[in-house]
C-alpha positions as CSV (number, residue, x, y, z in Angstrom):
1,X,11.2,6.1,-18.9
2,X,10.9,3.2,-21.2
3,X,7.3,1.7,-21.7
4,X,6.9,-1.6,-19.5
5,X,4.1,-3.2,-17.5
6,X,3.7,-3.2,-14.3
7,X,4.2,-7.1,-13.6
8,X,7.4,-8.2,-12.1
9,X,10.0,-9.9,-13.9
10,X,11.9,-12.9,-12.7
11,X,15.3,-11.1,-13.7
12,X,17.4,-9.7,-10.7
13,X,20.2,-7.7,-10.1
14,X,23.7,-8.1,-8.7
15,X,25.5,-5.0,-6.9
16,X,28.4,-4.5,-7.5
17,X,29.6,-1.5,-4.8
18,X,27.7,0.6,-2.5
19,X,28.2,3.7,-0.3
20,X,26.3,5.6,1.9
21,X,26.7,8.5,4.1
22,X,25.0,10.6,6.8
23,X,23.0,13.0,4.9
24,X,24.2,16.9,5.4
25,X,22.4,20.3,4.0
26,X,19.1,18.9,3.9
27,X,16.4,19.9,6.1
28,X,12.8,19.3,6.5
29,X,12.7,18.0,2.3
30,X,14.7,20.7,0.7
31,X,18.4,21.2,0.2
32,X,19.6,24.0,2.5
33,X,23.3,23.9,2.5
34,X,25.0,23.4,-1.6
35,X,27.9,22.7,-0.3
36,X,27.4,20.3,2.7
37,X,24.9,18.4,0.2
38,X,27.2,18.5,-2.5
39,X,29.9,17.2,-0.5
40,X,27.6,14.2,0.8
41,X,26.9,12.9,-2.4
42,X,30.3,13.0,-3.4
43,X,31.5,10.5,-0.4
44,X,28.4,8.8,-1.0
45,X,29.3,8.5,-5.0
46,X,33.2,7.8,-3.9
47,X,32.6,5.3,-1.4
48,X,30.6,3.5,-4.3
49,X,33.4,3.8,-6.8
50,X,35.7,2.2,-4.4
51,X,34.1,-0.9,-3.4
52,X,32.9,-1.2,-7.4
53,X,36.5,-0.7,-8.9
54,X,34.3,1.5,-11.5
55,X,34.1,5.3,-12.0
56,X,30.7,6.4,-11.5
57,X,30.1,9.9,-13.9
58,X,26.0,10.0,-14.3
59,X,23.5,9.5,-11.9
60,X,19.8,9.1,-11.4
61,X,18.5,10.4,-8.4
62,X,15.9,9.3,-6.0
63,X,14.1,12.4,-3.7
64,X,11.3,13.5,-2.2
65,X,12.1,16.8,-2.0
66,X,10.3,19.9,-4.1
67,X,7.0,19.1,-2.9
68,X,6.9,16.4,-4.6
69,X,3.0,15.9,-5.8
70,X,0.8,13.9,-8.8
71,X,-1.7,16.1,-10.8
72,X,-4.4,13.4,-13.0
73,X,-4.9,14.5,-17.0
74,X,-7.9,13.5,-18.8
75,X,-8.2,13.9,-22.5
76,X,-10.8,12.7,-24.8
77,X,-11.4,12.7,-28.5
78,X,-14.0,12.2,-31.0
79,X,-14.4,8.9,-32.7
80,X,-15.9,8.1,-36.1
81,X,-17.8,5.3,-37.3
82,X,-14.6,3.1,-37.8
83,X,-13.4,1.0,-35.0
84,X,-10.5,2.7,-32.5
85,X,-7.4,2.8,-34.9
86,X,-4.1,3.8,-33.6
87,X,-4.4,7.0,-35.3
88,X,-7.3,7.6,-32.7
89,X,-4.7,6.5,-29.7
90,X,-2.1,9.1,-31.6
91,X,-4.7,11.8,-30.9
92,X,-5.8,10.9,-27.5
93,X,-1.7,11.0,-26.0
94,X,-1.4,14.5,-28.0
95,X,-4.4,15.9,-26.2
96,X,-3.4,14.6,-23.4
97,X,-0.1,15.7,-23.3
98,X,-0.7,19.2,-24.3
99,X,-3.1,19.6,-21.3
100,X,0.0,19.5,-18.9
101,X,0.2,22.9,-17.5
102,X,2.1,22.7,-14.3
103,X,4.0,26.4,-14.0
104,X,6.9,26.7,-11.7
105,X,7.0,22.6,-11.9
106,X,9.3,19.9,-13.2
107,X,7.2,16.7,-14.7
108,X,9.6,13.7,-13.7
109,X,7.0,11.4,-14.4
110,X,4.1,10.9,-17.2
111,X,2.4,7.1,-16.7
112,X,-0.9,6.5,-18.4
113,X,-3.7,5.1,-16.2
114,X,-6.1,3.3,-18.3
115,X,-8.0,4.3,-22.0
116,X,-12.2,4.6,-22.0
117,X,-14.4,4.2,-24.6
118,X,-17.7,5.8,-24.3
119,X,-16.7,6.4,-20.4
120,X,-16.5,2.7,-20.0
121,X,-13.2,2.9,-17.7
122,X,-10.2,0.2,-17.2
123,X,-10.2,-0.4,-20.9
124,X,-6.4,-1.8,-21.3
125,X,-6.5,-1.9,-25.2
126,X,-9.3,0.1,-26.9
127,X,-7.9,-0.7,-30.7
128,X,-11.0,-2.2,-32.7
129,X,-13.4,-1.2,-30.3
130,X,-16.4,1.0,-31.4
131,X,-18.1,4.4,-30.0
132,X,-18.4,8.1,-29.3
133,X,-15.7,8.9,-27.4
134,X,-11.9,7.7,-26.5
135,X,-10.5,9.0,-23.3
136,X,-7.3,8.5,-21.7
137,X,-6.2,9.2,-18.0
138,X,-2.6,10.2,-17.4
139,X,-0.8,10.6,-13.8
140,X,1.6,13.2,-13.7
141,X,4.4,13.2,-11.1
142,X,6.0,16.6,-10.9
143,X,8.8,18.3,-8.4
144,X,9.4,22.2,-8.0
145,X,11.4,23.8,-10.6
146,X,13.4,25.5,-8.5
147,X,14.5,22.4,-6.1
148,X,15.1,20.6,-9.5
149,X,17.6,23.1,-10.3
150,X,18.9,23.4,-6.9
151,X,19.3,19.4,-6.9
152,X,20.9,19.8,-10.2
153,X,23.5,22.1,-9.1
154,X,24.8,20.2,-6.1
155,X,25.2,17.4,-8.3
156,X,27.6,19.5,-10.5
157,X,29.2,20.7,-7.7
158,X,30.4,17.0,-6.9
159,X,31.2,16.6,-10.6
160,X,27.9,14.6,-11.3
161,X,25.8,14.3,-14.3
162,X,21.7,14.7,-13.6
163,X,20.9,11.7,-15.7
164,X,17.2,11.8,-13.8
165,X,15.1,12.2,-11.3
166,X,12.6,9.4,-9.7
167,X,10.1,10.1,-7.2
168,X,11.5,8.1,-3.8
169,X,8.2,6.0,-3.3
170,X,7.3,5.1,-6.5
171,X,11.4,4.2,-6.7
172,X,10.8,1.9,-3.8
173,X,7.7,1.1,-5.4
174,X,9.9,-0.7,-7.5
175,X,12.0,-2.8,-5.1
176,X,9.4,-3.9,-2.4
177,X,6.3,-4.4,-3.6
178,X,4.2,-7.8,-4.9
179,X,2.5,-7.8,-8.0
180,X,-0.9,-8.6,-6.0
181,X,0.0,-5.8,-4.0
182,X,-0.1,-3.3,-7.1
183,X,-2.9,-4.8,-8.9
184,X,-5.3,-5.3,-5.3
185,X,-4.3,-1.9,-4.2
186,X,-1.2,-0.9,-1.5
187,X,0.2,2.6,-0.4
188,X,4.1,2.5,-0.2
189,X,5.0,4.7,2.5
190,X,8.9,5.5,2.2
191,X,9.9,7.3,5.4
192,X,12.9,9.0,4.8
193,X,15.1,11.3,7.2
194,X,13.5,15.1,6.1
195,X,10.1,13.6,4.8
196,X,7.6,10.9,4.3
197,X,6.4,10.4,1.1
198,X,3.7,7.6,-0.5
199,X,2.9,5.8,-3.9
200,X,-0.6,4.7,-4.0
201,X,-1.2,1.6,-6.6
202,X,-4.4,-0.3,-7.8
203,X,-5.3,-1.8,-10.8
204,X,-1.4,-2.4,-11.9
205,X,-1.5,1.9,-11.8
206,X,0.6,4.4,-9.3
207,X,-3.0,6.8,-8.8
208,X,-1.6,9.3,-6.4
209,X,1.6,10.8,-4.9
210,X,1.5,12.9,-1.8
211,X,4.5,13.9,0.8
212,X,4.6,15.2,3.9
213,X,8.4,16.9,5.2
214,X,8.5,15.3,8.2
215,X,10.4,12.4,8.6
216,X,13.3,10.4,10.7
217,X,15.0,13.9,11.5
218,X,12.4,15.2,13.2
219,X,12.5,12.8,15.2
220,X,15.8,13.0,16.3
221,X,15.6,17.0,16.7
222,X,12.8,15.7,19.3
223,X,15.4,13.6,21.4
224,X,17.7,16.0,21.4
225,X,15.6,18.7,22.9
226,X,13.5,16.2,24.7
227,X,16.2,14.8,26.8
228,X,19.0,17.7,26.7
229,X,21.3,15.8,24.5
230,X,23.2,16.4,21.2
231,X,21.9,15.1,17.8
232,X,25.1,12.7,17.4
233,X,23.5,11.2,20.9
234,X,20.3,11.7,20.0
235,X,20.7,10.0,16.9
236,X,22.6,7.6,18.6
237,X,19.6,6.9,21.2
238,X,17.1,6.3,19.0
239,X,19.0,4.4,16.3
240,X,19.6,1.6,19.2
241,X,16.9,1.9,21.8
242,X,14.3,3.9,20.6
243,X,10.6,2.6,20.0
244,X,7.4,4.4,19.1
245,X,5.4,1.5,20.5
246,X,5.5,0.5,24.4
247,X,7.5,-2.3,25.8
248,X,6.4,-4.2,29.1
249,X,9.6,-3.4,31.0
250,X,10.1,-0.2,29.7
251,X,9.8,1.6,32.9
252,X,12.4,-0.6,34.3
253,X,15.1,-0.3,31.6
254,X,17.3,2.5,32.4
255,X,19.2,4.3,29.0
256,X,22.2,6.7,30.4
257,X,19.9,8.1,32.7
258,X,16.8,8.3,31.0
259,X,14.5,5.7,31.0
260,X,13.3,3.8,28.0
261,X,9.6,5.2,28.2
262,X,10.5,8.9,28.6
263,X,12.3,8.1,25.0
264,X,9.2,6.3,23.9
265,X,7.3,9.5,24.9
266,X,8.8,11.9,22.7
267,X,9.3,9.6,19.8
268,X,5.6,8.1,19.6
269,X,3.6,11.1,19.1
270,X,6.2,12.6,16.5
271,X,5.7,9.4,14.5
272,X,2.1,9.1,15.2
273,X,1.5,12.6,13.9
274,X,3.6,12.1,10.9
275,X,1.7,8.9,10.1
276,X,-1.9,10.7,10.8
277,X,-0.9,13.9,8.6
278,X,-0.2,11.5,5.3
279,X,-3.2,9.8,6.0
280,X,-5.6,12.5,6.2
281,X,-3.8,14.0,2.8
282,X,-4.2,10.5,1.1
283,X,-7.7,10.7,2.3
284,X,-8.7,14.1,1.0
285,X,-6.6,13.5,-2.4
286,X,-9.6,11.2,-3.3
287,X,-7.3,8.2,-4.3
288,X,-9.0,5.4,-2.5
289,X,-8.1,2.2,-1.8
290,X,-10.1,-0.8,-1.9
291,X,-11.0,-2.5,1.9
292,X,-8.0,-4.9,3.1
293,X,-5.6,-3.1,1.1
294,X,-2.4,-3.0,2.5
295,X,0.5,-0.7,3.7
296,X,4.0,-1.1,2.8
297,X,6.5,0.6,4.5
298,X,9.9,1.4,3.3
299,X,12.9,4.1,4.4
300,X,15.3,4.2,6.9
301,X,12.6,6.0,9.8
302,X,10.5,2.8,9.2
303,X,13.2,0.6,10.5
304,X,12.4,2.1,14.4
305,X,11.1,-0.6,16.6
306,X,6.9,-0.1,16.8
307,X,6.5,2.2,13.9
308,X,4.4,-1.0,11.9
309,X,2.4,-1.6,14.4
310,X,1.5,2.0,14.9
311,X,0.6,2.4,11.2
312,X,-1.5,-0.8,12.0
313,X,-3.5,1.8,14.1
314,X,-3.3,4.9,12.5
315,X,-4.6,3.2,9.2
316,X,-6.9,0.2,10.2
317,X,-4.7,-1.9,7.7
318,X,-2.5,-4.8,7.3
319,X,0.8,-3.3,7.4
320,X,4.8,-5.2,6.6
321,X,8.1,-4.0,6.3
322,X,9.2,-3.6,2.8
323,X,12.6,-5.0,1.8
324,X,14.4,-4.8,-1.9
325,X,13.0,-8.0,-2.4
326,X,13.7,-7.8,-6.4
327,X,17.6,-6.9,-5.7
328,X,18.8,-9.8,-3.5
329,X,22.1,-10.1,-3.9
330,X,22.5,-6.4,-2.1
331,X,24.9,-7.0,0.9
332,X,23.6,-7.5,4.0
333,X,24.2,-3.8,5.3
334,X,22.3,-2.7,2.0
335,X,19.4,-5.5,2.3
336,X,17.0,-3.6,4.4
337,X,14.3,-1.2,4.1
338,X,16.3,2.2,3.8
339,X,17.7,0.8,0.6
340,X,14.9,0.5,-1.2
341,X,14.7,3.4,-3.1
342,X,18.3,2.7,-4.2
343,X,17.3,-0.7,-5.6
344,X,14.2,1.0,-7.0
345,X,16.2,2.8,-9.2
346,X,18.8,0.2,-10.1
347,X,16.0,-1.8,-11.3
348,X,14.7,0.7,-13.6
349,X,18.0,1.5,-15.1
350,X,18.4,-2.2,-16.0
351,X,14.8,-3.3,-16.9
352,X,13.5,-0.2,-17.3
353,X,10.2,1.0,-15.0
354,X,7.7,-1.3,-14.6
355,X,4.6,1.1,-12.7
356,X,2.9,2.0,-15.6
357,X,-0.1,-0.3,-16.7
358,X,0.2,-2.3,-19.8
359,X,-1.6,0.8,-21.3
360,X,1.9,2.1,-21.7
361,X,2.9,-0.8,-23.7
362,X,0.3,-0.5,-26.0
363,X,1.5,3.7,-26.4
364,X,4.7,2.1,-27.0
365,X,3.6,-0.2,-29.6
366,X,1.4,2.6,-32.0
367,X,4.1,4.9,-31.3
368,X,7.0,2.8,-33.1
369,X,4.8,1.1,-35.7
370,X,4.2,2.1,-38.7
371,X,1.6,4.9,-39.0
372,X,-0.5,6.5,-41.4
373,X,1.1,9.4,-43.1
374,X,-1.0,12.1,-41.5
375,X,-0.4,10.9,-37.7
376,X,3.0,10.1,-38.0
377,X,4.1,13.5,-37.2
378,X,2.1,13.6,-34.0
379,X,3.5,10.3,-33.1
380,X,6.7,11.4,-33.4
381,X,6.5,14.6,-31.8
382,X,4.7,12.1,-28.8
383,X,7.7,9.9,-28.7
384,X,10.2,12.3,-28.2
385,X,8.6,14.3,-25.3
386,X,7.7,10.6,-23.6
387,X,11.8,10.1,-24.2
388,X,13.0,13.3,-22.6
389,X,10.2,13.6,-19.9
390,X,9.3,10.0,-18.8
C-alpha cells in the first residue's frame, strides 16, 4: 500500500473491459468448493480479457471472507528534552509495529490513525513539538490465515497471481464515498452475496472493520424455501420483484402465483436481521460515530428495492446508495453499486490508497529522507514490512 491521504483526487479512471459472473463455491463468506470458485474467477478473469483485448496474469482481490476483522495498536515512546525529531517518529512505527501479534491471521492492511503527544490526540504532524511522550495509533485489518491460503490456491488453480488482498468495504470505501463523508464520520456498508461487511471513517481515518456472513444469498435460500421454488427462480424473484420495504398495492400484485407481500415477508426480516446484527457489532466494537453521521451502502444485496429505507430505521441515520462515483466512465452495466469494490481497487492500483490520514504521508516522508545514522536501520527495516504488508 503506498502512503497517500485520504482526500480525493480529481484524477479518474477509464475501464477498459469488464466481466462478471455468478459467484459458485462460496458460501456464507468462505470458499467451500476450489474448484467451482476457481472456475468462477477464471470466466470472470476471461470475460475481462476479452472485452479489454489484454491478458490479465496478476490480480488484486477484493473479499470479505476469513472473518475479516480490525484489531487497534497503540505504541508510545519516551521523548527527551529536544523537540519530536523523525528519529522519535522512527521509534514510535517500530514499537508499533512489533506489537502486531495476530496468530492464525493474515494483516492485509496497517493504516496509522493519528500521532499524540503527551496524550493530546489528533496530532497530524508531531515533528518540532515538545513533551513526555509520543504515541501512535495504528488500525490493523487482518483475514484468517487459512482462508488467505485457501483464496490463494483457487487463484492458482485459474492460473492467477495473488498480487493482494483488499478488505471489500474499505475497497468500496474507495469508489463511493465523499471526502466530507470520511472526515464527518460515515459507515460503508457493502452487502455482498455470502456477507455484509462495514468500513467505519472519521477524522479522514477507517477506525473499525467488522463483518457479518450473511448477505444477498441468504436471502435467496429464504425464497426458495419460503415459496417452494428453486434458487435459479428464487434468484430470479427477488432480482426483479422483490422488496424488503412494503408497497401500497402489494397485496393486489400477483407474482406466478405468489403475491408480492408474501415475497416481501420472507425477504424483510432476513434483511432487517442482517442490518440489526452489524449494528449491534459496530455498537459494542466501541467505534462511534458522531450524531448525523451517515450510512453508505454499497454491494449487489443493497441494490433490492426498500433495503435504504430500512437501514434508515434500523440505524436512525441518513442513509444513500453508494455508486463508483470516482470511476465514471465504467459502462452502464458496471456503474452501479455492486461494482464498487471493483472500482475500489482499480483506484488504488492507479493512485494508490487514499484511507489512511495524512499521518501516513508524513511515515512516508521520515521513512525516505535522509536519517540519522543510528535510525536508519530501523527505518529501513519499517519500510520494507510497510511495502510487503500494506
Amino acid at each position: 500500500m503506498k502512503p497517500e491521504g485520504v482526500r480525493h483526487v480529481d484524477r479518474t479512471i477509464r475501464v477498459a473491459g469488464a466481466g462478471h459472473v455468478q459467484s459458485r463455491g462460496v458460501k456464507g463468506g468462505a470458499i467451500v468448493n476450489m474448484d467451482e470458485a476457481a472456475r468462477a474467477i477464471g470466466q470472470a478473469v476471461e470475460r475481462a480479457e476479452r472485452a479489454a483485448g489484454a491478458p490479465v496474469s496478476g490480480v488484486v482481490v477484493s473479499t470479505a471472507i476469513g472473518q475479516m476483522a480490525s484489531h487497534r495498536v497503540r505504541a508510545k515512546v519516551s521523548l527527551g528534552a529536544q523537540p519530536v525529531s523523525d528519529g522519535d517518529l522512527a521509534r514510535a512505527i517500530g514499537m508499533a509495529l512489533a506489537e502486531i501479534r495476530l496468530p492464525n491471521r493474515r494483516p492485509i492492511h496497517v493504516l496509522p490513525v493519528a500521532w499524540s503527544v503527551d496524550g493530546a490526540r489528533g496530532v497530524r504532524d508531531p515533528r518540532n513539538m515538545r513533551g513526555g511522550a509520543l504515541g501512535l495509533d495504528l488500525v490493523v485489518v487482518s483475514m484468517a490465515e487459512g482462508a488467505f491460503q485457501t483464496l490463494s490456491h483457487a487463484l492458482e488453480l485459474a492460473h492467477l497471481d495473488l498480487q493482494g488482498v483488499v478488505a471489500a468495504p474499505v475497497a468500496a470505501s474507495l469508489a463511493a464515498l465523499e471526502d466530507d463523508e470520511t472526515d464527518l464520520g460515515c459507515v460503508c456498508i457493502d452487502m455482498g452475496g455470502g456477507s455484509t461487511s462495514a468500513a467505519v471513517w472519521a477524522g479522514g481515518s477507517l477506525l473499525h472493520i467488522e463483518s457479518v456472513n450473511v448477505g444477498g444469498e441468504h436471502v435467496t435460500s429464504d425464497i426458495a424455501r419460503g415459496l417452494s421454488t428453486s434458487r435459479a427462480g428464487a434468484e430470479r424473484l427477488k432480482t426483479l420483484h422483490g422488496s424488503a420495504m412494503a408497497s401500497a398495492n402489494e397485496d393486489r400484485e400477483m407474482l406466478e402465483a405468489s403475491p408480492r407481500a408474501m415475497l416481501k415477508t420472507v425477504i424483510a426480516p432476513r434483511v432487517e436481521e442482517t442490518l440489526e446484527l452489524l449494528r449491534d457489532r459496530l455498537r459494542q466494537s466501541g467505534a462511534g460515530l458522531e450524531p448525523g453521521a451517515g450510512i453508505v451502502l454499497t454491494g449487489g444485496a443493497s441494490q433490492l428495492n426498500g433495503v435504504r429505507e430500512l437501514a434508515v430505521r434500523v440505524f436512525d441515520r441518513p442513509v444513500r446508495l453508494g455508486r463508483p462515483q470516482r470511476a465514471p466512465h465504467l459502462a452502464d452495466a458496471a456503474a452501479g453499486p455492486a461494482f464498487c469494490t471493483a472500482a475500489g481497487v482499480l483506484l488504488r492500483a492507479a493512485y494508490g490508497p487514499r484511507e489512511a490520514v495524512s499521518a501516513l504521508k508524513l511515515m512516508s516522508r521520515q521513512l525516505t529522507a535522509p536519517q540519522p545514522a543510528d535510525s536508519r536501520g530501523l527505518i529501513s527495516r519499517c519500510a520494507g514490512w510497510l511495502r510487503e504488508n500494506l
